[in-house]
N, C-alpha and C positions, 0 to 999 in steps of 0.2 A: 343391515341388522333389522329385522322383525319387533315390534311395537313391545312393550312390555305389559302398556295403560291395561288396567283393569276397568271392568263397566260399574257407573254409579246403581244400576236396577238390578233387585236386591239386596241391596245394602237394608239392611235394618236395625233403627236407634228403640231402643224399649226400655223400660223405665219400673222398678222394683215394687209391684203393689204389698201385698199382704203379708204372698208365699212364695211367692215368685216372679220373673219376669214376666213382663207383658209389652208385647210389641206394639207401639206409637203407632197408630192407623193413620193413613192418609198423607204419610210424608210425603212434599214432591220436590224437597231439597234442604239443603245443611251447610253448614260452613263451619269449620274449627273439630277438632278443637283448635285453640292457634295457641302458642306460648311464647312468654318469654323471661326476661331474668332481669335482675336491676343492674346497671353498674355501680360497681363500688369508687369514687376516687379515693387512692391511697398518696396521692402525691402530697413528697414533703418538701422544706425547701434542700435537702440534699438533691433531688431525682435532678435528672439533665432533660426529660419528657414526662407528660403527662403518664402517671403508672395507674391501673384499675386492676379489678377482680369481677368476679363475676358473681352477683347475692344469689338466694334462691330461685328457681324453679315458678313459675305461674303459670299453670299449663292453659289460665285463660276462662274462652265460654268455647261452648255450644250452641251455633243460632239454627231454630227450625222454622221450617215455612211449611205449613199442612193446611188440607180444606177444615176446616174445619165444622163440627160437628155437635152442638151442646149435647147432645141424647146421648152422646157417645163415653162410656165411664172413665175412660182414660183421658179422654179430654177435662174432664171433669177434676179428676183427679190431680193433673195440672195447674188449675185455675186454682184447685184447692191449694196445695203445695206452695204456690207462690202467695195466696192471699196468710198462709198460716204457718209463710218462713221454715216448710219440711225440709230438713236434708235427709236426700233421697241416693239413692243408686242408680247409675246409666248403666245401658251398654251398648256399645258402636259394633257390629259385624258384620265386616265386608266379606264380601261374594268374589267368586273369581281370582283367590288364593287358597293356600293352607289356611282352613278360616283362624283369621287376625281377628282376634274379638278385643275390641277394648272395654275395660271398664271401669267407674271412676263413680266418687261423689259429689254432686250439686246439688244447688239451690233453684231453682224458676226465681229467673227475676224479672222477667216481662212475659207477660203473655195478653199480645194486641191483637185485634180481630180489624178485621179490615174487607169490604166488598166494593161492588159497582156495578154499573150497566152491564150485558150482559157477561157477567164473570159470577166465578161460585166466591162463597164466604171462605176468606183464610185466615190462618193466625200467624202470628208469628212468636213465637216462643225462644226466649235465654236461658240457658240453663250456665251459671256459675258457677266453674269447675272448684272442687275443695280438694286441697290432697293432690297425690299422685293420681296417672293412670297408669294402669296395670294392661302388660298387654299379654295375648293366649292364643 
């Protein structure tokens, strides 16, 4: 049987300015969103085993690793975001299907910069999924 994987380049995460989207410059990788759900214990002293349910939905974060760039307004925009608690709009579209576009609301809750010897300046970026994701 032949591969199914899809390639991560082109994938594009952008982030909801004014009027519209605008695509996150400089991505060079991503992780999540990831989710998961609480359990419930519903065990009484009737049960013969431990019995559970399953709570809400936490569809989780969004971790971004990009060069980053202060001149650059979306980055900016970011830094903003997280310093001024915006909930904002994402949206995740992968490449190399019927485009699956996700898209969802968060918060930035980290946005660290980090460099070195010879290496460029990166950031690393959280976005705090709120809500569902919707997928298209």
């Amino acid at each position: 049987m032949s591969s199914t994987a899809i390639t991560a380049q082109g994938i594009t995460i952008s982030r909801f300015g004014t009027t519209a989207f605008e695509v996150i410059p400089n991505v060079v990788s991503f992780q999540g969103p990831g989710g998961q759900a609480a359990v419930i214990d519903v065990t009484n002293l009737a049960s013969a085993s431990k019995e559970k349910r399953v709570g809400l939905r936490d569809e989780g974060q969004l971790t971004l690793t990009m060069h980053y760039n202060p001149d650059d307004t979306i980055h900016q925009g970011l830094r903003s975001d997280r310093a001024n608690r915006v909930r904002r709009q994402f949206k995740l579209t992968f490449t190399d299907t019927v485009p699956a576009i996700w898209t969802f609301y968060g918060y930035v809750t980290t946005f660290s910069v980090q460099g070195g010897v010879d290496a460029v300046v990166q950031a690393s970026v959280t976005i705090e999924i709120d809500g569902e994701i919707t997928e298209a």
